[in-house]
MILO-199183 format. One record per residue (C-alpha): residue in one letter; residue number from 1; y negated, z negated, x. Coordinates in steps of 0.001 Angstrom, whole numbers. Layout:
BEGIN
+-----+-----+---------+---------+---------+
| res |   n |      py |      pz |      px |
+-----+-----+---------+---------+---------+
|   A | NUM |       Y |       Z |       X |
...
+-----+-----+---------+---------+---------+
END
This chain:
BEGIN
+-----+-----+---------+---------+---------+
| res |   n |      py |      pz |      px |
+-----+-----+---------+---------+---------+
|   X |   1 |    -461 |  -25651 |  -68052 |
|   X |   2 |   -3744 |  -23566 |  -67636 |
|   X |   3 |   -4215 |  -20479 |  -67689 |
|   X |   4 |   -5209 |  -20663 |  -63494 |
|   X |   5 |   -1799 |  -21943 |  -63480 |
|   X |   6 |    -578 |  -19205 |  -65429 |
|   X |   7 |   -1723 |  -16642 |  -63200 |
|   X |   8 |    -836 |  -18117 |  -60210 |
|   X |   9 |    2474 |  -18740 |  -61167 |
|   X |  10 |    2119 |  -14371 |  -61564 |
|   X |  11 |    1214 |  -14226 |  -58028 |
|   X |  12 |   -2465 |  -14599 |  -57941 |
|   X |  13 |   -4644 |  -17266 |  -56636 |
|   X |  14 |   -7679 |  -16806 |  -57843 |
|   X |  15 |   -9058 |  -19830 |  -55931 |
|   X |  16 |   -7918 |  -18766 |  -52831 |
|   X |  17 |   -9597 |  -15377 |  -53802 |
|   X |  18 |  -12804 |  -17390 |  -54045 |
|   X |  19 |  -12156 |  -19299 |  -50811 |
|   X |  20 |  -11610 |  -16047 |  -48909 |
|   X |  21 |  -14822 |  -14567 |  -49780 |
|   X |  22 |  -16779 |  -17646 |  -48769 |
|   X |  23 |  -14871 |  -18198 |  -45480 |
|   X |  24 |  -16171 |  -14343 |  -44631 |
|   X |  25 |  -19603 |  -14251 |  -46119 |
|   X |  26 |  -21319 |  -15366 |  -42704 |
|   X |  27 |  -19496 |  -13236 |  -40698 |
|   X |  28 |  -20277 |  -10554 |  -42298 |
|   X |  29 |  -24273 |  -11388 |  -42784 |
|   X |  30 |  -24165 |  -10500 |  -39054 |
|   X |  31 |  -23857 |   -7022 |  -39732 |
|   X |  32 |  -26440 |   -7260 |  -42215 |
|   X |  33 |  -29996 |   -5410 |  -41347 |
|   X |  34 |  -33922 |   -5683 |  -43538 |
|   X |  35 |  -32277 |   -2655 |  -45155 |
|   X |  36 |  -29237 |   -5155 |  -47278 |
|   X |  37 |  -30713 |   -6183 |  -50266 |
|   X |  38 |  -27258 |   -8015 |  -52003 |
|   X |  39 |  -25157 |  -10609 |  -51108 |
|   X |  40 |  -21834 |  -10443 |  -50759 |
|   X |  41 |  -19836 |  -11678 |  -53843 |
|   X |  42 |  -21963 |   -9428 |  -56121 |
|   X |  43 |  -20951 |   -6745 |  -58060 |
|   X |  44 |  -22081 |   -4343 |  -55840 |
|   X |  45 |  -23733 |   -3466 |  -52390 |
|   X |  46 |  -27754 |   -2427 |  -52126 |
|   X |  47 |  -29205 |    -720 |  -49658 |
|   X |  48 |  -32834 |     404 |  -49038 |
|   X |  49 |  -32888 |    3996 |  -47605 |
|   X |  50 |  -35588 |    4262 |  -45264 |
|   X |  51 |  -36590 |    8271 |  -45017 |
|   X |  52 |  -40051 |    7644 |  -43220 |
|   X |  53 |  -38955 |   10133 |  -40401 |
|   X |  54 |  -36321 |   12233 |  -42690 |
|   X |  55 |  -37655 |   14905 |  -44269 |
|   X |  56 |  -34831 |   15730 |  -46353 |
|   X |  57 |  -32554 |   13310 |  -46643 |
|   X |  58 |  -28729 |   14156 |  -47215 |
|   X |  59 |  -26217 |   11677 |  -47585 |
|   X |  60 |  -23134 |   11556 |  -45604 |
|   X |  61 |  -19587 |    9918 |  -47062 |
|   X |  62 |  -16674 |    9233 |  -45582 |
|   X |  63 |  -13010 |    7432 |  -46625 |
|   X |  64 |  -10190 |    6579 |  -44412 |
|   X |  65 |   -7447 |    4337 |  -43831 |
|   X |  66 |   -5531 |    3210 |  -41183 |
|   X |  67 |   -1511 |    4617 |  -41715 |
|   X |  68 |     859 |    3056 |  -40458 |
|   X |  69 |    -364 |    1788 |  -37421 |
|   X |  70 |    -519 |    -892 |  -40126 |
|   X |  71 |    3178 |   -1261 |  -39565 |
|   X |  72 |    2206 |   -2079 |  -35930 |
|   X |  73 |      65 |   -5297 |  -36659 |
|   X |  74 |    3046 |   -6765 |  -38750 |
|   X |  75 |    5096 |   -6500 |  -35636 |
|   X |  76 |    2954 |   -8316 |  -33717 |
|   X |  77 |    1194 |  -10205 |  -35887 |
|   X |  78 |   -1917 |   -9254 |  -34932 |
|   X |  79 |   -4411 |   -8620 |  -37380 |
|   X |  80 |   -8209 |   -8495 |  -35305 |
|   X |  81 |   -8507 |   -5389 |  -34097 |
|   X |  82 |   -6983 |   -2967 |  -37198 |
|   X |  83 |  -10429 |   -3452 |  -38848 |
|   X |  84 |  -12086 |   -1721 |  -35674 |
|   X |  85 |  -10082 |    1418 |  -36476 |
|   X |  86 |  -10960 |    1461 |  -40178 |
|   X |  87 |  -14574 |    1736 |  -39630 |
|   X |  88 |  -13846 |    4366 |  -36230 |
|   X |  89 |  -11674 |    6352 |  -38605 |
|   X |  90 |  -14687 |    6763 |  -41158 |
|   X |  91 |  -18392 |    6589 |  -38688 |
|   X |  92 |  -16680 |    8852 |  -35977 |
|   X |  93 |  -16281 |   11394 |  -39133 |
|   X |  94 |  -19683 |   11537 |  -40101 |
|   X |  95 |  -21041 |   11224 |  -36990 |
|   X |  96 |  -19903 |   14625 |  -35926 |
|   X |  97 |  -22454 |   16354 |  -38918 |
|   X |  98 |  -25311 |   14580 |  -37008 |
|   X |  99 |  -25818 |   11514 |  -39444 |
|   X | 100 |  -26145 |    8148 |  -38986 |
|   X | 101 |  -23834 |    5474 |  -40362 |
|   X | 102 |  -25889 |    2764 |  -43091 |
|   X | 103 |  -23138 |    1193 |  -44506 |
|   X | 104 |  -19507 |     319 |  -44871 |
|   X | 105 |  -17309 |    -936 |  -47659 |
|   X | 106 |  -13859 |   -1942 |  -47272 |
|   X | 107 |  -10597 |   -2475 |  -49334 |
|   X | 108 |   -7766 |   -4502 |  -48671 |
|   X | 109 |   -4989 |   -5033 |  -50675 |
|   X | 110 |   -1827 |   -7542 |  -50307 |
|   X | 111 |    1070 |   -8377 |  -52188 |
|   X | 112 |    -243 |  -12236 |  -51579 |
|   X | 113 |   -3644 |  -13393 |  -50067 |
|   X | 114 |   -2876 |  -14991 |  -46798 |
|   X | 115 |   -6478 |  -16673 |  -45320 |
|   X | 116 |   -5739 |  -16165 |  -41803 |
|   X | 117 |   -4533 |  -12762 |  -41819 |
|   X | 118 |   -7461 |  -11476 |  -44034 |
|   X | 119 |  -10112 |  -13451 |  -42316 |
|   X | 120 |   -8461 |  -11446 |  -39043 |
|   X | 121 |   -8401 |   -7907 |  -40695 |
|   X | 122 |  -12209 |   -8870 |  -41632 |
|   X | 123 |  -13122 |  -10044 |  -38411 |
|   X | 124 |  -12233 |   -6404 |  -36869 |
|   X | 125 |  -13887 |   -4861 |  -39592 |
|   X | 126 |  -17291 |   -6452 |  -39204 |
|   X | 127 |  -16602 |   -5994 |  -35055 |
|   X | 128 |  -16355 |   -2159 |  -35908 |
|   X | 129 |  -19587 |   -2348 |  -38301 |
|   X | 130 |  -21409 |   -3961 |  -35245 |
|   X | 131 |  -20174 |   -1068 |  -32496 |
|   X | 132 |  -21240 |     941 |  -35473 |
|   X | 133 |  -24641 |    -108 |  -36083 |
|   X | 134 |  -23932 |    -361 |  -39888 |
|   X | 135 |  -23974 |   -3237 |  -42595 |
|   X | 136 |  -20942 |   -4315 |  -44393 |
|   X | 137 |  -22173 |   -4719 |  -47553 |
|   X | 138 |  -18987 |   -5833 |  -49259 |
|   X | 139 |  -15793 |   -4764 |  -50315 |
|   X | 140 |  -12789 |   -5137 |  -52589 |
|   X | 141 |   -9359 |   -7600 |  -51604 |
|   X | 142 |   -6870 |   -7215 |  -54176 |
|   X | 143 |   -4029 |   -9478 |  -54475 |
|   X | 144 |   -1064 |   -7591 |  -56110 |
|   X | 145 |    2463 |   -9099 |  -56344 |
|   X | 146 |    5011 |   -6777 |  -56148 |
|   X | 147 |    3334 |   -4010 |  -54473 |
|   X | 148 |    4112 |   -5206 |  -50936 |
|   X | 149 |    6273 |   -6339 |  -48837 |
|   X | 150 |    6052 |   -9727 |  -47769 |
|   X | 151 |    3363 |  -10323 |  -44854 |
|   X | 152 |    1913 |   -6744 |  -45686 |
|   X | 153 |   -1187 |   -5394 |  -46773 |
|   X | 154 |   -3118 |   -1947 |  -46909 |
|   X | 155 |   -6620 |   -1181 |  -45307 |
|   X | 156 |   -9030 |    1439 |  -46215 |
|   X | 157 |  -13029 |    1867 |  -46007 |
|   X | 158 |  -15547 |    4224 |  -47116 |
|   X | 159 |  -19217 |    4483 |  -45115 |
|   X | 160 |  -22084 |    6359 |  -46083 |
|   X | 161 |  -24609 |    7882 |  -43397 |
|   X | 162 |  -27942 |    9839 |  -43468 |
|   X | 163 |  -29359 |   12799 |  -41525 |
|   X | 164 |  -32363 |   14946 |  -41797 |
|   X | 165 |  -30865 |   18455 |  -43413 |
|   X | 166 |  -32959 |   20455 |  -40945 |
|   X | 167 |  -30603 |   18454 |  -38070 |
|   X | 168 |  -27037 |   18814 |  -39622 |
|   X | 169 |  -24488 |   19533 |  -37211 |
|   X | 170 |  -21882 |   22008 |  -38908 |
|   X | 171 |  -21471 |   25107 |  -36522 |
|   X | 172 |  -23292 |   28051 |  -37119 |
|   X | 173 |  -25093 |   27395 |  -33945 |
|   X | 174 |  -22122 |   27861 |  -31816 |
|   X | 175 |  -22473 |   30627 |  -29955 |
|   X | 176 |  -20001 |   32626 |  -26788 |
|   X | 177 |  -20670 |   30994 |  -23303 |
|   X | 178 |  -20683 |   27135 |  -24933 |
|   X | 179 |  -19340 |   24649 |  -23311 |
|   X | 180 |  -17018 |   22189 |  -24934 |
|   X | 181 |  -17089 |   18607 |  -23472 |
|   X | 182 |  -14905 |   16412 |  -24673 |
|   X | 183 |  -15326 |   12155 |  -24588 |
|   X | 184 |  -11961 |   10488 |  -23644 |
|   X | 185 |   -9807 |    8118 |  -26706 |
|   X | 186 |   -9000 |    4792 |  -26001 |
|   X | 187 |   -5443 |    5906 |  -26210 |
|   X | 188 |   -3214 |    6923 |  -29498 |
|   X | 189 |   -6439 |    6027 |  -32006 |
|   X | 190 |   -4823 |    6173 |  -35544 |
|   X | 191 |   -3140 |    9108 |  -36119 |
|   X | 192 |     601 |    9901 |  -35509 |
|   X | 193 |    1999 |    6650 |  -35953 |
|   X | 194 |    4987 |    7709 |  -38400 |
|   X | 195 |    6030 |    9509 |  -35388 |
|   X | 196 |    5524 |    6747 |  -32927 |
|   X | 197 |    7353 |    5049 |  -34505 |
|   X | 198 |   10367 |    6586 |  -34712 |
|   X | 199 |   10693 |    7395 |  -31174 |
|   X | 200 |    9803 |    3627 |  -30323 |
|   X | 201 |   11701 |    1844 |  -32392 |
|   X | 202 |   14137 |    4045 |  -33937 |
|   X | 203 |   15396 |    6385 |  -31107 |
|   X | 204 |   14369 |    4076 |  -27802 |
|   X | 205 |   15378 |     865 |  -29869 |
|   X | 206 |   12401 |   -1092 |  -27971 |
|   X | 207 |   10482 |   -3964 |  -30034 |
|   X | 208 |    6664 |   -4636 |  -29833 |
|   X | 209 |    7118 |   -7343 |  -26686 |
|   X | 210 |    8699 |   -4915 |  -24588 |
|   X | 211 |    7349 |   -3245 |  -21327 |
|   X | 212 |    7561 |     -72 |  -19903 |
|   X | 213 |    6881 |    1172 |  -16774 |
|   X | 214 |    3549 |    2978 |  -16498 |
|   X | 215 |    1764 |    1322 |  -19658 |
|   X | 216 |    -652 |   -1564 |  -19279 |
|   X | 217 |     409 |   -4323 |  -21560 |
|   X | 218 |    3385 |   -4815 |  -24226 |
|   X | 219 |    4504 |   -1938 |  -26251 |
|   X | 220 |    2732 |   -3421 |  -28865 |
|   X | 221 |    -249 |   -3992 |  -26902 |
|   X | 222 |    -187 |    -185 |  -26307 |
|   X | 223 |     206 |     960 |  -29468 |
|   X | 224 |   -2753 |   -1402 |  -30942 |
|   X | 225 |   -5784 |    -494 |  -28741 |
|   X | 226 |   -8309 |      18 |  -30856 |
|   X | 227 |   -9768 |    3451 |  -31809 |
|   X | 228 |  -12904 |    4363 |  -29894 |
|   X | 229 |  -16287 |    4249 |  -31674 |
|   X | 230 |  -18685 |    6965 |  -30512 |
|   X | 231 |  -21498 |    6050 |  -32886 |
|   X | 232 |  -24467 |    4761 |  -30041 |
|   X | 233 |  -23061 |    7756 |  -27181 |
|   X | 234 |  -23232 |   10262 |  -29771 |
|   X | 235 |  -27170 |    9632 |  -31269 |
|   X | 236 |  -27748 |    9635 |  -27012 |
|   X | 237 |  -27280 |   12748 |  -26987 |
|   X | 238 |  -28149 |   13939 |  -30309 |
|   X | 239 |  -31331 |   12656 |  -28937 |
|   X | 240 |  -31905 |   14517 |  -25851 |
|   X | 241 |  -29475 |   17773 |  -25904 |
|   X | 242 |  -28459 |   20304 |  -28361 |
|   X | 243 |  -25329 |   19393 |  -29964 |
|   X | 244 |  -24034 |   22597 |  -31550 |
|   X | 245 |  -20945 |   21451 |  -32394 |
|   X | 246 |  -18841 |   18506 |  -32755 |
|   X | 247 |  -15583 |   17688 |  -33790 |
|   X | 248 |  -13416 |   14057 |  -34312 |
|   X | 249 |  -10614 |   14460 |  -33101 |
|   X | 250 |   -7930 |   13281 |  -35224 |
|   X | 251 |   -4630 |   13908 |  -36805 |
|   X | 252 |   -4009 |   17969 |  -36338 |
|   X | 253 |   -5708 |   17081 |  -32617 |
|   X | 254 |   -7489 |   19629 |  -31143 |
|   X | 255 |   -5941 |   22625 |  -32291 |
|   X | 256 |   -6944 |   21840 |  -35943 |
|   X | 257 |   -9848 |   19910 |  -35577 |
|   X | 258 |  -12574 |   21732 |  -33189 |
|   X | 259 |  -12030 |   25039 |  -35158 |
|   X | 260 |  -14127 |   23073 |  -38323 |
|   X | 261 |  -16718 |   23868 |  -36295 |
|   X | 262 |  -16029 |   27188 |  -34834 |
|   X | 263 |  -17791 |   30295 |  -36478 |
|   X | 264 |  -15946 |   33595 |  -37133 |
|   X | 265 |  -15736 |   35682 |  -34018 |
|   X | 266 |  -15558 |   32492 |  -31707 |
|   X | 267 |  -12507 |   30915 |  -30128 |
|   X | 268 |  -12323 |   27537 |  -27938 |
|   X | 269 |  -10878 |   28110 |  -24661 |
|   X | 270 |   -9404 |   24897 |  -23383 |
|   X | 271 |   -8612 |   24250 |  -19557 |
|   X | 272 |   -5570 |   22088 |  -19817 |
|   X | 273 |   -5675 |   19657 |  -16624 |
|   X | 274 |   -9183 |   19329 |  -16960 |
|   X | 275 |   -9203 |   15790 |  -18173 |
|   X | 276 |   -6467 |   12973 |  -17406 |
|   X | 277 |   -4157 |   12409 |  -20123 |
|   X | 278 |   -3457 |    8229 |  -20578 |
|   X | 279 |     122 |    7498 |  -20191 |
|   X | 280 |    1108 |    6683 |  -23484 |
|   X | 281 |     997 |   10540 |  -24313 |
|   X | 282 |    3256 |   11720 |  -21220 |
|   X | 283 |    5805 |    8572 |  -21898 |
|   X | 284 |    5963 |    9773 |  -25521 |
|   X | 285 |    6302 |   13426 |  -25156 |
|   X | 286 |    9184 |   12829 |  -22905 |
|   X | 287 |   10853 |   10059 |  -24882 |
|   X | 288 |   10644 |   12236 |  -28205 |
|   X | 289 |   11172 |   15510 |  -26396 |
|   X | 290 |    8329 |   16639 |  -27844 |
|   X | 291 |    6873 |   20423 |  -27262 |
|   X | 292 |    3092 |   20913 |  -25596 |
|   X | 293 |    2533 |   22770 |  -29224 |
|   X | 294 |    3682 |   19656 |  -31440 |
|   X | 295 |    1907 |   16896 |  -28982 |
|   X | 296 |   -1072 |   18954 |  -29000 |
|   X | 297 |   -1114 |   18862 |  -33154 |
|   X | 298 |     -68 |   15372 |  -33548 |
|   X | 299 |   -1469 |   13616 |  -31203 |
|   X | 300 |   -5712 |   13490 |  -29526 |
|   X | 301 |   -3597 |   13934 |  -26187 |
|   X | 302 |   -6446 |   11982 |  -24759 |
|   X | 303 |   -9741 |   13474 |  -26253 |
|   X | 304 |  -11504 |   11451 |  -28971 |
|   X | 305 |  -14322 |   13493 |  -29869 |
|   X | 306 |  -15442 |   17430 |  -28522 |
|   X | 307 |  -19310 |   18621 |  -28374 |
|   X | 308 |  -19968 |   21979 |  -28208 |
|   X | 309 |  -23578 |   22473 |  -26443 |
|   X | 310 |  -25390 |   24928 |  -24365 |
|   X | 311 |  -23386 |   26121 |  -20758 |
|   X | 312 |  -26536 |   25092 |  -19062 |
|   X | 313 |  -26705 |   21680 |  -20561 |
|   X | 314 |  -22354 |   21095 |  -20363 |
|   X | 315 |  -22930 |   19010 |  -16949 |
|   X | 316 |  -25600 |   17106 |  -17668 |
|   X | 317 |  -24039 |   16029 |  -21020 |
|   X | 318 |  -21037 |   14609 |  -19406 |
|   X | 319 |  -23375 |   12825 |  -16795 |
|   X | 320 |  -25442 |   11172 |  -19618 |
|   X | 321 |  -21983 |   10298 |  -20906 |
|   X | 322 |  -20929 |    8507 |  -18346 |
|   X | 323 |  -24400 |    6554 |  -17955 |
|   X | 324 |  -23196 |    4972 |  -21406 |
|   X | 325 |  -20068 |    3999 |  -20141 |
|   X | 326 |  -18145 |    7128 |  -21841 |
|   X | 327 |  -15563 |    8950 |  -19872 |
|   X | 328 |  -16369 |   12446 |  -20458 |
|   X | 329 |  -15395 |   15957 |  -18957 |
|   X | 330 |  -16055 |   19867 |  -19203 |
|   X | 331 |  -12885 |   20859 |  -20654 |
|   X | 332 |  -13769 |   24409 |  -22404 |
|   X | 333 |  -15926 |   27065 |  -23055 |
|   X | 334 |  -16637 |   29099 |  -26283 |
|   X | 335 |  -15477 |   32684 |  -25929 |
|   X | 336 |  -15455 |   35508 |  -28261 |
|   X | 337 |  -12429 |   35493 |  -30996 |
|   X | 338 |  -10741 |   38845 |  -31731 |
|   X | 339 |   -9146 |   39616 |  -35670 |
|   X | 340 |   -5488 |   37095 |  -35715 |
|   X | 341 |   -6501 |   34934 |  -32359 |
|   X | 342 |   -5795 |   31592 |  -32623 |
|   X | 343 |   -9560 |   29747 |  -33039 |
|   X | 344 |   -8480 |   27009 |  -29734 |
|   X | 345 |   -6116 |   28370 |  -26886 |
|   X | 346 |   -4907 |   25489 |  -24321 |
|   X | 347 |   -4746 |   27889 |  -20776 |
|   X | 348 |   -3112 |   26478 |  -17750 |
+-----+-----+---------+---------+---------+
END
């Protein structure tokens, strides 16, 4: 017996391994740019950084995963869209300091390679890196027996962006009289899943082919819809307006995320009612008997990504939004923050 034999006996296919990576290599030339200067199947990814125009040129990282709306994909057996919130999870993060994303690396790992799942999970990923406008340059899949359960696998990615120091986006700027507009989510993004779950499975008892009245699609359709990608909307208007501050809005939703960017003395007043909240949030709140406090932590409740910018500028922002085929809406404006205030207050 060899020792390929050997080793796949353990659990590992290294041939398959091989087979994987050339199945995926043209698909994921397409996200490729001048800039790529490897191939995949190297030991690393190479970039040229082009800083004609940037003066001083920062770098910009990001990592993130997916959670366990992982769990979601298994029940349905749908692996093509995951990928697209793996790279939304990372570019939406450094998008929000003003960079732009280059490049994206990925990692999956699996207790045993299956082609057709990981070309899937692949597929999304390089779909993200397109919506993106960044190379996938390569990655890591790592077959590990034992380590998961059957038919399951882990995702993760890391991206790296650049912007000009002089036009970092952290806050300072943010001054009283604001506005805050915030760009609608595609729905639950990727954050809050543990609890989704629960309620949805555990304590309604539904399964992923179920329907519900007042949700498009299958449960499972629901809960998959991909997270939003604001990469192209947001250089727009880094472009033309002054972006003071902005904020991804993520797990901790807004109540934890918008005060990153909030200077001392300045507090976030939110107008609740001021954009429509999708009906996954309201069916979910009521189904968990959930409090306005604990949706509004958990959950985006709606709102993908907030901008902070000028009062005079607020309408025209969301109007150049909605050219691009964003959703967008004057939800807020920045107010002054006494000693012990809360940084974001949600008013009726």
């Amino acid at each position: 017996m060899s020792q390929d034999d050997r080793y796949r006996q353990a659990g590992v296919d290294i041939e398959k391994a091989d087979q994987f990576v050339k199945n995926i290599s043209e698909l994921v030339k397409t996200t490729h740019t001048s800039a790529v200067l490897s191939d995949l199947g190297g030991f690393s990814g190479m970039v040229a950084l082009n800083t004609e125009h940037i003066e001083q040129p920062v770098l910009v990282s990001s990592t993130d995963g997916v959670g366990t709306k992982l769990k979601i994909a298994f029940m349905t057996d749908k692996h093509d869209t995951i990928g697209i919130d793996m790279v939304a999870m990372c570019v939406n993060d450094i998008i929000v300091t003003g960079a732009r994303p280059l490049f994206m690396l990925d990692y999956l790992a699996t207790g045993q390679l299956k082609l057709g799942v990981a070309e899937a999970v692949v597929a999304g990923v390089v779909e993200g890196c397109r919506q993106a406008g960044c190379a996938l340059v390569g990655g890591e899949t790592a077959e590990m027996p034992g380590m998961y359960a059957p038919g399951e696998y882990d995702l993760a990615g890391f991206t790296v962006g650049v912007v000009d120091r002089s036009g970092i986006i952290d806050g300072p700027e943010v001054r009283r009289g604001a506005a805050v507009v915030g760009v609608a989510s595609s729905g639950l993004h990727s954050n809050g899943f543990s609890l989704v779950r629960k309620i949805v499975f555990e304590e309604l008892g539904l399964s992923v082919d179920d329907r519900v009245a007042g949700l498009e699609g299958t449960v499972g359709e629901v809960l998959l819809t991909p997270t939003r990608i604001y990469v192209e909307a947001f250089k727009n208007i880094q472009r033309d307006f002054s972006i003071m501050g902005a904020a991804h809005i993520t797990g901790g939703g807004l109540l934890e995320n918008l005060p990153r960017v909030l200077p001392a003395g300045c507090k976030a007043m939110i107008q609740k009612g001021s954009w429509p909240v999708p009906p996954v949030f309201g069916w979910l709140q009521e189904a968990g008997k959930l409090s306005e406090r604990e949706m509004n932590r958990t959950f985006n409740s709606g709102l993908g990504l907030a901008l902070v910018v000028p009062g005079e500028q607020g309408e025209e922002v969301v109007e150049r939004l909605e050219a691009l085929g964003e959703a967008a809406f004057l939800v807020g404006e920045i107010v002054g923050r006494e000693d012990g205030e809360a940084p974001v207050e949600i008013v009726e």
